[in-house]
Structure formats: C-alpha cells, structure tokens
C-alpha positions in Angstrom: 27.3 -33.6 27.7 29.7 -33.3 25.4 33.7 -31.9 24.5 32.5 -30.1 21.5 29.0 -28.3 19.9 28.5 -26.6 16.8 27.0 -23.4 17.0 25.8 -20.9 14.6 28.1 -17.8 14.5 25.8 -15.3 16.4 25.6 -17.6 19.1 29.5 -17.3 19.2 30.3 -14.3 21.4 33.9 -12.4 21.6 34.9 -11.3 24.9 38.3 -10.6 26.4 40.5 -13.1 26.1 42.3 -12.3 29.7 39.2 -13.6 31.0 39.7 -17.3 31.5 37.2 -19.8 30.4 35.9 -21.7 33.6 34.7 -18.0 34.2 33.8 -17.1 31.0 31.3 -20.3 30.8 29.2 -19.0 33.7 28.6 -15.9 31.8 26.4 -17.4 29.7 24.1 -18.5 32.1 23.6 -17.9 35.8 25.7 -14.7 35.1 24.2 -13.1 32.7 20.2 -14.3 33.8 21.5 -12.3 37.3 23.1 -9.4 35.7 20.0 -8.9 32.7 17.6 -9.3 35.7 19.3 -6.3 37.1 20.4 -4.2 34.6 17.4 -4.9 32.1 14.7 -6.1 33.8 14.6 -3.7 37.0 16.4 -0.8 35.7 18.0 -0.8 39.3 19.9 2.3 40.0 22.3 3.1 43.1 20.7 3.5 46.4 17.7 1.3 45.7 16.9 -1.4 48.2 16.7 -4.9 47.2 15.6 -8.0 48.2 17.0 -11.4 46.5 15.0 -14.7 47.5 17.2 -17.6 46.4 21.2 -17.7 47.2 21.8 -20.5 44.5 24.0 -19.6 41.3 21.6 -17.0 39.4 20.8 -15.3 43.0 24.5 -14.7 43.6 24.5 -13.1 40.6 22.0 -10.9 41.0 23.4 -9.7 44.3 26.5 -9.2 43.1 25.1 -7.3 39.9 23.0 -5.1 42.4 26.4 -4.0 44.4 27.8 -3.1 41.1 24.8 -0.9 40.7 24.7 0.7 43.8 21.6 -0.4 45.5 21.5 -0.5 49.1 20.7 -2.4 51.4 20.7 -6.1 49.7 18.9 -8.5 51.6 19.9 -12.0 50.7 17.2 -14.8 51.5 17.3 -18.6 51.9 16.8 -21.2 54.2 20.7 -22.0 54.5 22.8 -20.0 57.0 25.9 -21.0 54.5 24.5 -20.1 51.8 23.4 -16.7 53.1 27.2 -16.4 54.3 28.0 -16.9 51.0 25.7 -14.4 49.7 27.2 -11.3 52.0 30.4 -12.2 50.7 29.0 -11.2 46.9 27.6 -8.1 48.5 24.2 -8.7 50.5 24.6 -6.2 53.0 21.9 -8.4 55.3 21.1 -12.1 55.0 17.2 -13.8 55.9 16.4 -16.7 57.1 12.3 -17.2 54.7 9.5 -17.5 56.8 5.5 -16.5 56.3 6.2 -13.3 58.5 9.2 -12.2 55.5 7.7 -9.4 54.6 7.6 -7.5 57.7 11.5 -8.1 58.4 12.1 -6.8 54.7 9.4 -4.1 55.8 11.7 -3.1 59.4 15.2 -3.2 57.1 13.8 -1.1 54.0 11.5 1.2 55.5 8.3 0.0 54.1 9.5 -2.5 51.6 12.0 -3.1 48.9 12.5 -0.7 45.8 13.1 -4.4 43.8 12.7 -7.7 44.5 13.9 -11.0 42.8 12.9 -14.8 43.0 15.1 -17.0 41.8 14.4 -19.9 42.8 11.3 -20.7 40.6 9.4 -21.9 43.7 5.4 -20.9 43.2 5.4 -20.1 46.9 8.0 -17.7 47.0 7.1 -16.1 43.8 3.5 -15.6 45.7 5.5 -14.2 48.2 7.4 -11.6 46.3 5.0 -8.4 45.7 4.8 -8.1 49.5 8.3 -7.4 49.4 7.9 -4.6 47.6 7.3 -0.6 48.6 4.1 0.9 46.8 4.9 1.5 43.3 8.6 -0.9 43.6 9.3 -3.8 41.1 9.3 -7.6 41.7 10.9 -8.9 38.8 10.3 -13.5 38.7 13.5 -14.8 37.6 13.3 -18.1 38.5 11.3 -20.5 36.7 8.9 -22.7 37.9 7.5 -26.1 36.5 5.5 -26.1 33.8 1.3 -25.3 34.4 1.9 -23.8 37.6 0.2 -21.0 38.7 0.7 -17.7 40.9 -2.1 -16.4 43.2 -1.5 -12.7 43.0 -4.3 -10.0 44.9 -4.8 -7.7 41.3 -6.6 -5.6 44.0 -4.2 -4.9 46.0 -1.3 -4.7 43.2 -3.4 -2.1 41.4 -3.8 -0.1 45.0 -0.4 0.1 45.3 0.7 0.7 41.6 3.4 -2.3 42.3 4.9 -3.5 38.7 5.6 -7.6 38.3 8.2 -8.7 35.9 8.9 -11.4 34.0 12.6 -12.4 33.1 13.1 -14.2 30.6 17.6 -15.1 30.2 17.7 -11.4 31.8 16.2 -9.6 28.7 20.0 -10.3 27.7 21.4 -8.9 24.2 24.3 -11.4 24.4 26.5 -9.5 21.8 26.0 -6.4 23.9 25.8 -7.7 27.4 28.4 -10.7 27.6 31.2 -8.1 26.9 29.9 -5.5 29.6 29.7 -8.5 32.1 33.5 -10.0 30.9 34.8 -6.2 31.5 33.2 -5.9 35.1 34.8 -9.1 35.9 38.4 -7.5 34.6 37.8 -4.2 36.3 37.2 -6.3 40.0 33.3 -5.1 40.2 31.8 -9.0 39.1 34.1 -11.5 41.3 32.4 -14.3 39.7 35.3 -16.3 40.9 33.8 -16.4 43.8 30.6 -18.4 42.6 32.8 -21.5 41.2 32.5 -24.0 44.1 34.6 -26.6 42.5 35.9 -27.4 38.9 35.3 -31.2 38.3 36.3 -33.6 34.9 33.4 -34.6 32.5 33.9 -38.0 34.1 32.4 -36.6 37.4 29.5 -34.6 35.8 26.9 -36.9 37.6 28.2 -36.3 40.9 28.1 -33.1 40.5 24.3 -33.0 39.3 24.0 -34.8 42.5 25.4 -32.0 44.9 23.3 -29.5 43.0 20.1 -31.2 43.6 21.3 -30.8 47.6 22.0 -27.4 46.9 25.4 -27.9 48.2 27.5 -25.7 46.0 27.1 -22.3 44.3 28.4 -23.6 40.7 30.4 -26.6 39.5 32.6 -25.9 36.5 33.3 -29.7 34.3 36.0 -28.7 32.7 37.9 -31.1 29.7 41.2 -32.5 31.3 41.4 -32.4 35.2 43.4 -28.8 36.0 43.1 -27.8 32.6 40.3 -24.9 32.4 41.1 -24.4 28.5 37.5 -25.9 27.8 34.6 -25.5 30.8 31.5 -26.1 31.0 29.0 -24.6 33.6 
C-alpha cells in the first residue's frame, strides 16, 4: 500500500473532474471488470434476461451495468439475504438464495433460462453451474477468477446441442482510454450510482481491518483514502 505510484502515462486516464476520487478509484477495478463484462463481453442489449451469481463489488457492478442496458429481469444470486438486498437496490429486479436446484428457479423466472449469465465470484462450483443458467443459444460469460490449476467440468455435448457460447473475461475486455470515460459520464448522468457500492471510506492506517471485513464478505467496497474525511487521494 502506498500514498503515491508512478505510472506510465497511458495508464493515466482523464475523466471528468466533477467526478470525485473515492468514486473515481473503483472505476478502475470492480467497475469497470462489471461494466466491460456487460458491455464487451456479452454484448447485452435491453430486454435480455440476466442472471448474476456473486453480489460482492464486481457483481454489483455488473447488475447495475445490465439496468443501464436495459435487460430485464436481473436475477441477483448469493448466499446472503443482505447482500441480495443490496443487489435490488443497484437494479436486480429478483434476488436468489444458490442452491443445486438454481437452475430451475432461473428456468421458472426467465422462461427457459437466462439470455446471459455472470459468475463473479471465481468459485469452480458456481462457474460449473453457470451454462445451465442459460437459454439455448444464451451467453455465460466467467468473470470471476478462480485459483490458479483449477478446472471446470463442462458437458461439450450438451453445450454443442444447445449452441450455448462461454466467455471468458478477462478486466471486462476494457479499452481503458475509451471505456473509463463512458463509465465516469454514466455516473454524472445518474445511470451508474456507484456511490452506492462504497460501504465505508477508511484511512491507510486501517487498511488491514478492512482486508479483514472483506474476507467475511461484509461490505460491498472499502475506499482507504489518504487523510481521514479527505477523499482527495482513494484507493479502492
């Protein structure tokens, strides 16, 4: 952790200066990874359905990037009745609690499955999950990342029968120069409200705590930011 960096000056990205930094530093991560996953990856368009496994930082994102698309319904899914309150507040229009019979609730709510799904949790069984999410011919696009080595069991058979397409996201397929400013805009215009995903803004003093209450997955995002109040310098 540290107060400054040096970085080299394509990795320096303008965007509005009304947006203020504690929201600006989420863009580059958890933001963008949502908003590439749904704009990029998926290629959602309005009315799709979707389904989002994982209401952590990059899953808010992605719901809230699929409202500003249009899709309908979003399902939200996690095992925390919070965090799934949290997750209809960004724009999930229905929230699940995960189980092994998943895809038949997704199935009753969509009409046969999901246009799109998303992981992102990077959890191998709920990436093995995903393609029965889907409709014949929908997308499941992997967002999260799992540990290194692991591997997916996947029926080819079956994917092949019903022409279903897996993705791999890798940042969102972002083109920061291009994407960070259509993301800082949304925020402006009201369609992002990525206020809503800072849980609490914290010193650099307190940065292990907060690892701590990430690891018990009990906030959305924490924001260290350089002098207590001040959110002239943040850090996601």
């Amino acid at each position: 952790m540290s107060e400054r960096i040096v970085v080299p000056d394509f990795a320096a990205i303008r965007v509005d200066p009304r947006v203020p930094f504690d929201v600006a530093s989420l863009i580059g991560c958890s933001v963008g990874t949502g908003y590439g996953a749904v704009v990029n990856n998926a290629r959602v368009v309005a009315g799709e359905s979707a389904v989002v496994v994982g209401a952590g930082g990059v899953g808010m994102s992605i719901i809230s990037s699929l409202r500003l698309a249009g899709a309908s319904p979003i399902i939200a899914v996690d095992v925390s009745e919070a965090k799934l309150a949290e997750a209809k507040r960004a724009g999930a229009t229905h929230g699940l609690i995960g189980g092994a019979d998943l895809a038949e609730r997704v199935a009753e709510l969509t009409g046969g499955g999901a246009d799109a799904a998303f992981e992102a949790i990077g959890r191998v069984a709920t990436m093995e999950q995903l393609p029965d999410l889907i409709r014949p011919g929908g997308r499941a696009v992997f967002v999260g990342l799992p540990p290194e080595g692991q591997e997916l069991r996947i029926d080819g058979l079956q994917l092949a029968y019903d022409g279903k397409t897996l993705i791999g996201s890798n940042y969102g397929g972002l083109v920061p120069a291009r994407d960070f400013p259509r993301v800082a805009q949304a925020y402006l215009a009201g369609e992002l409200p990525l206020d809503d995903l800072i849980s609490t803004r914290v010193p650099l003093e307190e940065v292990n705590e907060a690892f701590d209450a990430m690891r018990r997955s009990e906030r959305t995002r924490t924001v260290i930011v350089f002098d207590e109040g001040d959110t002239a310098g943040a850090a996601s």
